[in-house]
N, C-alpha and C positions, 0 to 999 in steps of 0.2 A: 468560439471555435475550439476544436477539439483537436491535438495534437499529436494522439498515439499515445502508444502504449511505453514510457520512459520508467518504469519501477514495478518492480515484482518484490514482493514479501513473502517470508514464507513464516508461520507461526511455529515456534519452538518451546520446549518444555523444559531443554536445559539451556540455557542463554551460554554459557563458555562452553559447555561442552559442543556446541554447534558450531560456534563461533572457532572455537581450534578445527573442528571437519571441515567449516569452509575454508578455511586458511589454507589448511592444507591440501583441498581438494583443487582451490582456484590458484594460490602463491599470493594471495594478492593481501594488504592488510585494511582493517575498516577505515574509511575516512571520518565516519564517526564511530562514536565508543561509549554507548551509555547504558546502565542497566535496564533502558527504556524500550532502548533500539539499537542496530549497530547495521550500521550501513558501506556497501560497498560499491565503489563504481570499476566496470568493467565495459570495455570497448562501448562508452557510451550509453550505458544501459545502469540503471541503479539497482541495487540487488539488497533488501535488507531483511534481516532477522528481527522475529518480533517476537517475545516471551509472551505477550498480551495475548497475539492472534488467535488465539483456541477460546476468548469469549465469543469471536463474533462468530455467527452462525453460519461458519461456509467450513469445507472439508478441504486442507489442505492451500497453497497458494494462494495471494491477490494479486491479480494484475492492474495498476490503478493508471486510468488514463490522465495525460497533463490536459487540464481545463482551462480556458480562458475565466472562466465564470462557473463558480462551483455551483451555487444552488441553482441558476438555471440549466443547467446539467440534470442534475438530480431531481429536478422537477420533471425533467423531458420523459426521465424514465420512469417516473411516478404514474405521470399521464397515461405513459403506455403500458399501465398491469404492475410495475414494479413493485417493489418495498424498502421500504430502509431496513440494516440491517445496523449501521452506525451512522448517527447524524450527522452532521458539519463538526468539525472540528479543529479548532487550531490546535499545532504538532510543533510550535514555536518561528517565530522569528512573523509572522504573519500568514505561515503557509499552512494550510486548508485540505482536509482529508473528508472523506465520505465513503460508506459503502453500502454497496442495493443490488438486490435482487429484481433481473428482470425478470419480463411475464413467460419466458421459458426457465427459469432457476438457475440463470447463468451468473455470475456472482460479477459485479462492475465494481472497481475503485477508481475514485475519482482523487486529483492530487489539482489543487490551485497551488502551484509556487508564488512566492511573496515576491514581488516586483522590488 
């Protein structure tokens, strides 16, 4: 079962120097903090910085939807014309990332949180 859209990334080239824009543009500070990732939550919604994002093949933001079950997700969209653009991946603690292009070039992230 598929639960919505709970995190948006957006890929960055200077990892502080964003991370001070959004501080300041939101007030708000990361709950995490790594030169990895730096994530924020705001009224519910997770909002993170990614210095990586510019390998994977999409222009700008991911929206990654929360998954019950990641690779039959990503299979669904496979089925229907899709592509992988990053496979399965653990991001630590057991939680599960993915991201695919569907058969319109609409860019999907998938996010399994670890139970």
């Amino acid at each position: 079962m598929n639960q919505g859209v709970h995190l948006l990334v957006y890929p960055v080239n200077d990892l502080e120097k964003a991370k001070e824009r959004f501080e300041k543009f939101t007030g708000v500070k990361p709950y995490i903090d790594s030169p990895m990732y730096v994530g924020y939550r705001l009224n519910g919604q997770e909002i993170g910085l990614d210095p990586n994002g510019h390998r994977v093949s999409c222009d700008g933001p991911v929206s990654y939807w929360d998954v019950d079950n990641i690779r039959d997700s990503l299979r669904i969209l496979l089925e229907s014309g899709g592509e992988i653009l990053q496979d399965v991946r653990d991001i630590g603690g057991g939680s599960l990332i993915a991201i695919a292009k569907g058969m319109d070039g609409n860019i999907f992230g998938l996010r399994q949180v670890a139970k």
